[in-house]
N, C-alpha and C positions, 0 to 999 in steps of 0.2 A: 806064412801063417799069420803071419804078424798083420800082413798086408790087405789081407783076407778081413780079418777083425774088426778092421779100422774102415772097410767098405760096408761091410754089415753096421756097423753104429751109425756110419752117416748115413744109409738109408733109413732106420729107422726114425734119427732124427729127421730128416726129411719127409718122410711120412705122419710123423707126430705134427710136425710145423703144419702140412697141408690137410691134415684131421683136423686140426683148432681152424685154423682158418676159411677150413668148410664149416665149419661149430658155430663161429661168429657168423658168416653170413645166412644161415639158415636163419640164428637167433635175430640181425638186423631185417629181414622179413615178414612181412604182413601177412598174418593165418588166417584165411576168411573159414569162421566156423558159425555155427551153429548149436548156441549151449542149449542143453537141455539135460534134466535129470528126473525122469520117470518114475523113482524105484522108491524109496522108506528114507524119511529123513527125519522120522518123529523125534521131536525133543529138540533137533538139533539149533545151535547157536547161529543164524545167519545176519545179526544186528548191523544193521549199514551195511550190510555189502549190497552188490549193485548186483540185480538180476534182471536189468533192463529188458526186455526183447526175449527172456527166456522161454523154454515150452514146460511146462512144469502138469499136464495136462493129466490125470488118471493118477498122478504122486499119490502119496501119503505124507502130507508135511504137519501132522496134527502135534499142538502145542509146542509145536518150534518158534523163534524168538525170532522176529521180524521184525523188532522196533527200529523206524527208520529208513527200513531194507527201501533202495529202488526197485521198481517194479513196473516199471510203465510199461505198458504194453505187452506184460507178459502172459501170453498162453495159459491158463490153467484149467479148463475144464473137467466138471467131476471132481478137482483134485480137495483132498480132504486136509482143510486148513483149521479145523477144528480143534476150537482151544487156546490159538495162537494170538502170541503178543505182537502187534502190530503195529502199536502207539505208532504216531507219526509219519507211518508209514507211504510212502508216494507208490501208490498205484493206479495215476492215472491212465484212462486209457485200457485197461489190465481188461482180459476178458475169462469172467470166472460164471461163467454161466454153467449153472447145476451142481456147481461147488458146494462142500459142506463147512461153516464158517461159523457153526452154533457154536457160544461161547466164545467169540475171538472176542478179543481188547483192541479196537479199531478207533479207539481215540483220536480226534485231529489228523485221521488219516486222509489224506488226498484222493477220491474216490473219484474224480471227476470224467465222466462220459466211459465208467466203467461199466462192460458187460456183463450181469450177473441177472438175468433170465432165468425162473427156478432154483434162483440160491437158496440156502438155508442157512437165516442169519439168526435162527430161535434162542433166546438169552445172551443177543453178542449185545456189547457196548461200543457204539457210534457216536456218544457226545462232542459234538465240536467238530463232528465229520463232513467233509465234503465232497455230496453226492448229486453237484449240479450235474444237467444231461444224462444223469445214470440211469440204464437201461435195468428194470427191475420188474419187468412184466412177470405175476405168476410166482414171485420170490417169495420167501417164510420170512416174517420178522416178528414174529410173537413171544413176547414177554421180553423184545429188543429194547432196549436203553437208547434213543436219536435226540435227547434234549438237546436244543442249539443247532442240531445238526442243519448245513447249506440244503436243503432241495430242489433249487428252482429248478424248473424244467423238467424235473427226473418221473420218469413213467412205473408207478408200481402199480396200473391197469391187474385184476385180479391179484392183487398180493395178500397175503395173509399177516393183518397187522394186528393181530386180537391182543390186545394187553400189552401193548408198545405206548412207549414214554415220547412223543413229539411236541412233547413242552417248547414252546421256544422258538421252535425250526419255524425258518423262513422255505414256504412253499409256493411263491409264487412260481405260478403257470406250471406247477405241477402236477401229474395226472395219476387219481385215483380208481378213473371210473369199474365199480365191479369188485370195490376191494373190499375188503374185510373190518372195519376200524371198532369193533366191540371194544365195550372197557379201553379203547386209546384215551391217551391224554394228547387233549390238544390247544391246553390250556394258552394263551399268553402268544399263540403261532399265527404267522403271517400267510395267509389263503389267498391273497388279490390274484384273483387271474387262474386261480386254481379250480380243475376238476374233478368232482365229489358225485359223478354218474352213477345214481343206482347203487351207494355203496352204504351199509348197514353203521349205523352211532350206535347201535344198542347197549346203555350204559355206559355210553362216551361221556370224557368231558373237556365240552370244548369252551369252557368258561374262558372270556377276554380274549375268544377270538379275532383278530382283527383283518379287514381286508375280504371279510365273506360276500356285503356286497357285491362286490366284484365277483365273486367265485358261482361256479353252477351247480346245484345242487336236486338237476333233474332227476327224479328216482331214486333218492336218496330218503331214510328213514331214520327212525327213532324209538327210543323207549319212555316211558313216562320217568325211567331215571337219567335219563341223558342231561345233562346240563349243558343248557346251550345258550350263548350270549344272546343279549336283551336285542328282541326286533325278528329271531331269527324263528320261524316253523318248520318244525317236518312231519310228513307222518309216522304213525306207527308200525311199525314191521310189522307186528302181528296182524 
């Protein structure tokens, strides 16, 4: 019996041994996965954490806390990021085309050669953002906060920028043509090389513009309130 007992323990231990040290080598293993999380994260705290390469695509991440968060190149379309703290946030690359983003705090965010086609960034704050190469064909940015913000390059072709602050922002060779710029300020902002195609100033003001020379301004119009740096015409919309 005795003898009996003493075989049963050592098999267990023996099997316990060779359970952990399947344990370990599973854990010393590389998991090729693919994160993603589709479902309701509103509110949630994701500060600095890395969502590189994630699909976050049809979410709901409205007023979740993103200051910092990595982001590059992640997946989100549609997804509703409305509300959300963002400050600093690096989402280069990130493709958020038809996203909801009205109200985000997008401070200093790294926006660079981000896809957001259709976004909705109605009352978000962009100051100090950088949205060189940003694809923004057809985007909402009305009553948006962009003072300062990077633009070169970036294409907001039909976007709606009615009542948007571009104090500041350097836009060269960035593309307007068809868009919206009523009541914008664009006051103090860099235009060299920028395209202004066919797109309405009515009650702009683009006092101390600089760099318009250089910019096109084919089709483009005005109001008898527009304020426009010394030298510059356009006609009237009406």
């Amino acid at each position: 019996m005795i003898r009996v007992l003493f075989s049963l323990a050592a098999l267990a231990t023996v099997t316990s041994f060779e359970a952990s040290a399947q344990e370990r080598n599973q854990q010393s293993q590389p998991v090729a996965w693919a994160p993603s999380y589709v479902g309701s994260c509103s509110g949630c705290n994701l500060s600095g954490r890395n969502l590189t390469g994630w699909t976050l695509s049809g979410a709901n991440y409205r007023e979740a806390n993103l200051e910092y968060a990595f982001m590059r190149g992640t997946q989100a379309r549609e997804t509703n990021f409305e509300g959300i703290i963002a400050t600093g946030a690096d989402m280069r690359a990130a493709v958020l085309t038809s996203a909801k983003l009205s109200g985000a705090n997008l401070v200093n965010a790294r926006m660079q050669s981000v896809q957001a086609s259709g976004a909705e960034f109605k009352q978000s704050v962009l100051v100090g953002t950088n949205l060189q190469r940003a694809m923004l064909v057809g985007a909402n940015f009305a009553a948006a906060n962009l003072a300062t913000a990077s633009l070169e390059g970036a294409d907001f072709s039909g976007a709606n920028l009615t009542g948007a602050d571009l104090s500041g922002t350097i836009m060269m060779s960035a593309i307007f043509n068809g868009a919206n710029l009523s009541q914008t300020k664009l006051d103090a902002a860099n235009a060299q090389g920028a395209s202004f195609k066919d797109v309405r100033f009515v009650d702009a003001n683009l006092t101390g513009l600089t760099g318009w020379h250089d910019a096109d301004f084919d089709g483009a119009c005005a109001s008898q309130r527009t304020l426009l740096p010394r030298g510059l015409t356009l006609p009237d919309c009406e």
